[in-house]
C-alpha positions in Angstrom: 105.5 131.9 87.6 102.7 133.1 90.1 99.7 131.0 90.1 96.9 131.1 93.1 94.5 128.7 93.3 91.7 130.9 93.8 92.1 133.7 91.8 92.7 132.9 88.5 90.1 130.7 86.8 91.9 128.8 83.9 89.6 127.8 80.3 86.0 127.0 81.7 85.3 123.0 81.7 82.4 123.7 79.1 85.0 125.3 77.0 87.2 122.1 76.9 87.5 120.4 74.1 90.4 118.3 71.8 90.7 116.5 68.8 92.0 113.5 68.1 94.8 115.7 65.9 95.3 117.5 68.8 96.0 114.3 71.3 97.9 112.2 68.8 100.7 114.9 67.4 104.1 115.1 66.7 106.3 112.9 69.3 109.6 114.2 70.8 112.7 112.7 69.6 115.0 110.6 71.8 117.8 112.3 70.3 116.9 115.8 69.8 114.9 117.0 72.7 116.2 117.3 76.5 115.8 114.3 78.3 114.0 116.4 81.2 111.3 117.3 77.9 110.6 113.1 78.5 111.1 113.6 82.0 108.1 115.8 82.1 106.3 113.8 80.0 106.5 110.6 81.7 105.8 112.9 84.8 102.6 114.6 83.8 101.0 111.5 82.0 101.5 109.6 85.6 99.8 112.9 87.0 96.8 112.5 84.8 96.4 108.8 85.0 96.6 109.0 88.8 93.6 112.0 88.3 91.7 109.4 86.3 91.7 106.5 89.0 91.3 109.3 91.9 87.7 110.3 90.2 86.9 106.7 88.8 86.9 105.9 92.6 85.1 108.7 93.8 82.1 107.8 90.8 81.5 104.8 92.4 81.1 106.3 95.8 79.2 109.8 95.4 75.8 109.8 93.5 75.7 113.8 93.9 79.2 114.5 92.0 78.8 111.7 89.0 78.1 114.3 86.2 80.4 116.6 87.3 83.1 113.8 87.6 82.2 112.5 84.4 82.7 115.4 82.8 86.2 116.0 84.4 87.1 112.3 83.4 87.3 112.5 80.1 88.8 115.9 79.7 91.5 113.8 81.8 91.4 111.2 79.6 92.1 113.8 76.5 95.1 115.2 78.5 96.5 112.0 79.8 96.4 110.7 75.6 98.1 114.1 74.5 100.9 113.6 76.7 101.4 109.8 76.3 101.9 110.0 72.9 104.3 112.4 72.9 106.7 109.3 73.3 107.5 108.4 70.0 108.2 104.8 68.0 112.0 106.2 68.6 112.2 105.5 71.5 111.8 100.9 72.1 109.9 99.4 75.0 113.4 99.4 76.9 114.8 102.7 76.2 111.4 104.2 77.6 111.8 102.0 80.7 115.3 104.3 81.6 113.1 107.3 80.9 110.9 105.9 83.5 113.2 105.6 85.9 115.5 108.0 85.5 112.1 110.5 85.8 111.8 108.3 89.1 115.3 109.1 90.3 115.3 113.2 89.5 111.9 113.8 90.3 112.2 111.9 93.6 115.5 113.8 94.3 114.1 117.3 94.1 111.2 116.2 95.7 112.8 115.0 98.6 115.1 118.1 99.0 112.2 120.0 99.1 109.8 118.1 101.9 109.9 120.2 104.9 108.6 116.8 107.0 111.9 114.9 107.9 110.5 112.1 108.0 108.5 111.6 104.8 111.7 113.0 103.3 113.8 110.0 104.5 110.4 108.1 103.1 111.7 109.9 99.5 115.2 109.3 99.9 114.6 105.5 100.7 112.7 104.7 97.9 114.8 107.4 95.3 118.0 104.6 96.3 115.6 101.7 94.8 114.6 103.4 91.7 118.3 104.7 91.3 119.3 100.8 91.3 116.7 100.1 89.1 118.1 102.3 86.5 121.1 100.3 86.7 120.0 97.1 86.2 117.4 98.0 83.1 121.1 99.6 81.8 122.5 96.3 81.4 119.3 95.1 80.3 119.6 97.3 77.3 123.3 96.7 77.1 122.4 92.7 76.4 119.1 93.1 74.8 120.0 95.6 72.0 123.7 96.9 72.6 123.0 100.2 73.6 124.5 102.8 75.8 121.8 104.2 78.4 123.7 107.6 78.7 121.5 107.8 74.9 118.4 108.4 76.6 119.8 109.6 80.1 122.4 112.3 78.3 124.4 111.9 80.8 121.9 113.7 83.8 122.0 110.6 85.4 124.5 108.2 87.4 124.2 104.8 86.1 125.2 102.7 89.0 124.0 100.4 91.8 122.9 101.3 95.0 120.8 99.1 97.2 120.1 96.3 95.4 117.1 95.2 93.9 117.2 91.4 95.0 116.6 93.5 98.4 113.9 95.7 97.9 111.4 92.8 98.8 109.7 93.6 101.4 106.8 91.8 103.8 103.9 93.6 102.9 103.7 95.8 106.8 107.0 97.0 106.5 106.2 99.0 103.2 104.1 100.9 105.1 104.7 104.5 106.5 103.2 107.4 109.0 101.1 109.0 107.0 101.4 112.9 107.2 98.3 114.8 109.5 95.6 117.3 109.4 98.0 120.0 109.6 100.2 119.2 106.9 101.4 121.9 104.7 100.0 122.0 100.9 103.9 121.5 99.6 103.5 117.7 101.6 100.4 116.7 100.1 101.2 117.4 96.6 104.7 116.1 97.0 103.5 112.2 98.4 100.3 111.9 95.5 102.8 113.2 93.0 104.9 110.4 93.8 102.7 108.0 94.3 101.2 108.4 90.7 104.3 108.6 89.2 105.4 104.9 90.6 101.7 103.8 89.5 102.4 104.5 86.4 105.9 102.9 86.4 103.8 99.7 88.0 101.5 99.5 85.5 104.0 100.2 82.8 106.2 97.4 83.9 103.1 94.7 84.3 101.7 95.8 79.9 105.2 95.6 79.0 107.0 93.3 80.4 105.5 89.8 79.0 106.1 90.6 75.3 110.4 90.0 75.7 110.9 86.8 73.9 114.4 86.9 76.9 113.6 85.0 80.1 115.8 87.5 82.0 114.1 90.3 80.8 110.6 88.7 81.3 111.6 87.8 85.3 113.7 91.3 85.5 110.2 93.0 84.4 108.2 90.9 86.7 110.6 91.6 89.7 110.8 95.4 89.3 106.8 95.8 88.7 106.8 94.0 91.8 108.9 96.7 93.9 107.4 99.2 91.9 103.7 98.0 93.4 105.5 98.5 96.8 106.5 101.6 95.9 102.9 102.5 95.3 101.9 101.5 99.3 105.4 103.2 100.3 104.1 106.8 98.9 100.4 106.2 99.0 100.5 105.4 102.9 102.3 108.8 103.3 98.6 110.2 102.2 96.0 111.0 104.8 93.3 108.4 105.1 91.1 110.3 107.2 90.5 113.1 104.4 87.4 112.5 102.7 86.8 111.8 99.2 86.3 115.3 98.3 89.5 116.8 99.9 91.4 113.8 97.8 89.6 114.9 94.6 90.9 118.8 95.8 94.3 118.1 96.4 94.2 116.2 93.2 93.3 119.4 91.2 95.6 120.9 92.9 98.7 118.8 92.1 97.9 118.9 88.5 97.8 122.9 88.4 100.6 122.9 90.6 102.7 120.1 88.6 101.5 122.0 85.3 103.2 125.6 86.3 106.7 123.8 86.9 106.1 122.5 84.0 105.5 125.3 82.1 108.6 127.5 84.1 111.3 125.1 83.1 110.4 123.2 79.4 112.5 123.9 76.5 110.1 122.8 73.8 108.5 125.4 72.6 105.7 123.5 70.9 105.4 121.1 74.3 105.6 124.1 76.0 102.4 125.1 74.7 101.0 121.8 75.6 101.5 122.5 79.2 100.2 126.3 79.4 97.0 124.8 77.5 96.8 122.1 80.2 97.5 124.3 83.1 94.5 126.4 82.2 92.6 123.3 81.8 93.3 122.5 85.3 92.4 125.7 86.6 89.3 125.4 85.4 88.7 121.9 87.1 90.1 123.2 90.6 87.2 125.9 90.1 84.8 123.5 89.1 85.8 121.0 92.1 85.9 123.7 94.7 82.6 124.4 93.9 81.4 121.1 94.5 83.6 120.9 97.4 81.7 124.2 99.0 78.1 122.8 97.7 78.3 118.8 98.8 80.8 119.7 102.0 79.6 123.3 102.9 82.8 123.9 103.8 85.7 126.4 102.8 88.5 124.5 100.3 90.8 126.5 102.3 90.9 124.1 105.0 92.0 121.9 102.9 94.4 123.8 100.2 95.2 126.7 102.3 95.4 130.1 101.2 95.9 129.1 97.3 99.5 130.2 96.7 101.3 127.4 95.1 104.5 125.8 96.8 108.1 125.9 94.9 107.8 123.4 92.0 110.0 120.3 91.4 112.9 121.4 89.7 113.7 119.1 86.5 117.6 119.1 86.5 120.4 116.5 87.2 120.8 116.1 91.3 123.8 114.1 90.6 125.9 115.4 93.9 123.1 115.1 96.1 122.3 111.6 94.6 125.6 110.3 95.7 125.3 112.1 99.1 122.5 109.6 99.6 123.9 106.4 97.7 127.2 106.9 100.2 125.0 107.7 103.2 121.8 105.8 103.0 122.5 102.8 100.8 122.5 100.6 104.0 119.0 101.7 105.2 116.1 99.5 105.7 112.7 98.8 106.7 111.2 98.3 110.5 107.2 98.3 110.3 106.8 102.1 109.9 110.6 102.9 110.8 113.8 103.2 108.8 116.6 101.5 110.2 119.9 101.6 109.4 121.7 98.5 109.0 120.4 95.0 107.2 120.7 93.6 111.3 117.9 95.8 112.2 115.6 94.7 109.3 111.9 93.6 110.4 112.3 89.5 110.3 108.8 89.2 108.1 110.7 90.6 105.4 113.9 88.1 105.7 111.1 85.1 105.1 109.3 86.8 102.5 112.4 87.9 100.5 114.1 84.7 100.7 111.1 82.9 99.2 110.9 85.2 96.1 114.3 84.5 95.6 114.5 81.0 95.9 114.7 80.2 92.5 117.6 83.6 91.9 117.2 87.0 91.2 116.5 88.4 88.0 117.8 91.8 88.9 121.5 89.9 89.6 121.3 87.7 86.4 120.6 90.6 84.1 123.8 92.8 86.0 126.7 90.0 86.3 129.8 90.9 84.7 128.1 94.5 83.5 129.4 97.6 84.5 128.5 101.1 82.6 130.8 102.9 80.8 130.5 106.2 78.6 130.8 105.2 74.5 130.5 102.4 72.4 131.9 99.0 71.7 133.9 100.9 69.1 135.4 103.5 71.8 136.4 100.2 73.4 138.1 99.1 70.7 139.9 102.0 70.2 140.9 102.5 74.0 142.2 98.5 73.9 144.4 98.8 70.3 146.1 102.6 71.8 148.7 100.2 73.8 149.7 98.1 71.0 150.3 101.2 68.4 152.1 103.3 71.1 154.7 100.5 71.2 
């Protein structure tokens, strides 16, 4: 799919409008769609929310955008509902957290494979090894909670092992942060680190609605824990953004990561009807690039070219399994940790801030190891089991 940014103009903003039968339709199933059809789901509603709290921000700050904001704000609030309840009452709190993070871990991977800065791609790699644990120990989770294989909701895309472990992920605040990339970054680096930073925002606040109403004290710590690293997450990517681009250039390179996130979208979904979804909402967000580049040339006087380049969209995030390059990292990577701004490569090297902080959270244990010990992930059922431990006995 072509698409440039400049040339073609999308559904007006004027023209924009949704019922509420058109945001609340009929949800996917679990079972019977792709697990990269949630995958994008999960994906695009973190996309919109994170276009929400970009322009709530900028209302507060710029008294000659607010009605054009406003307007944009709830056509983003339209989309953001359309997508979100695409996730069905199949799917229980729990199961939807693996979707979360196994759109974390395959997102992440293709997203760090395709960074053409080194270092923000090690950024991608670091944090793809916490989510990847994550997974894991929201697996045994479900195991103990409601007897339920993972692979359900993963079909089997996704590894379901550890990898750094969580009880490690704690960090002293400084050493979350990174380099952010410069002036001359390409456009493919600035959509990749605010795609990934709303993503884990969403995870965040996710994790912090959801987690109080288990009745299980491990699942109630193991939900406070991960939100936790999930928070860090959000200063891990959001650091990698720019702070000296102005209000405006954010609100641009937000429009342009929700066209650009819309067309992969739209190049790779299997749904037909959800399909649609996404070609409705990519012209959408034509239409608000055009009507924020406008008030990017009007308030700025300046060309959205500096700030977007020539218009032509990047290569998209491809929505597949990375399972080989996944354990490429887990074997090579695993190890790695924080220094300030720095990766370092063995727990000796870690910044000492971190040491103090982590040991304090876990004074009391980790939630992560209580809701893991003895559980490791096999394919099938308790009934495969079964089967597999009887085979010896009728052989004889």
């Amino acid at each position: 799919m072509t698409i440039h940014l400049f040339q073609d103009k999308g559904t007006a903003l004027g023209r924009q409008r949704l019922s509420w039968k058109d945001m609340v339709g009929k949800p996917i199933s679990k079972l019977d769609d792709d697990a990269f059809t949630r995958v994008r789901a999960i994906l695009m509603n973190g996309v919109e929310l994170d276009a929400l709290r970009t322009k709530q921000v900028l209302l507060r700050m710029n008294a000659d955008a607010r009605v054009e904001i406003a307007q944009l704000m709830r056509v983003e609030q339209h989309q953001a509902t359309t997508i979100n309840w695409l996730i069905g009452a199949d799917h229980s709190p729990l199961e939807t957290t693996i979707g979360y993070e196994q759109t974390a871990i395959e997102v992440t991977a293709s997203v760090a494979q395709l960074e053409p800065d080194s270092y923000l791609a090690q950024g991608y790699r670091y944090a793809l090894l916490e989510d990847f644990d994550h997974l894991y120990r929201y697996s045994a989770l479900l195991d103990r909670l409601e007897g339920k294989d993972a692979n359900n909701i993963t079909q089997g895309y996704t590894d379901i092992v550890p990898s750094r472990p969580t009880w490690v992920h704690h960090r002293a605040p400084e050493h979350d942060l990174l380099e952010p990339y410069g002036p001359d970054a390409t456009l493919a680096t600035k959509l990749h680190a605010l795609t990934l930073t709303g993503g884990e925002y969403q995870t965040h606040d996710y994790y912090m609605n959801i987690g109080p109403i288990f009745a299980d004290p491990v699942a109630r710590q193991l939900y406070a824990e991960i939100a936790s690293v999930e928070s860090q997450h959000i200063t891990h990517y959001g650091s990698m953004l720019n702070p000296r681009e102005t209000p405006l250039e954010k609100l641009l390179i937000s429009e342009a990561c929700e066209v650009w996130n819309y067309a992969g979208c739209v190049e790779q979904e299997s749904n037909p009807r959800v399909r649609a979804i996404w070609e409705m909402f990519l012209d959408y967000e034509l239409g608000h690039f055009q009507a924020v580049q406008e008030l990017f040339k009007r308030l700025e006087r300046r060309d959205p070219a500096e700030v977007i380049g020539d218009g032509a969209l990047p290569a998209f995030i491809r929505f597949e399994s990375h399972r080989e390059y996944l354990r490429q990292v887990v074997d090579a990577e695993t190890g790695y940790r924080k220094n300030g701004t720095q990766f370092v490569q063995t727990p000796q090297e870690e910044g000492e801030s971190s040491l103090a902080y982590r040991d304090a959270v876990n004074q009391d244990g980790s939630p992560s190891q209580a809701a893991s010990a003895s559980y490791a992930w096999t394919p099938g059922t308790e009934l495969v089991r079964e089967a597999q431990a009887v085979q010896p006995a009728v052989a004889r």
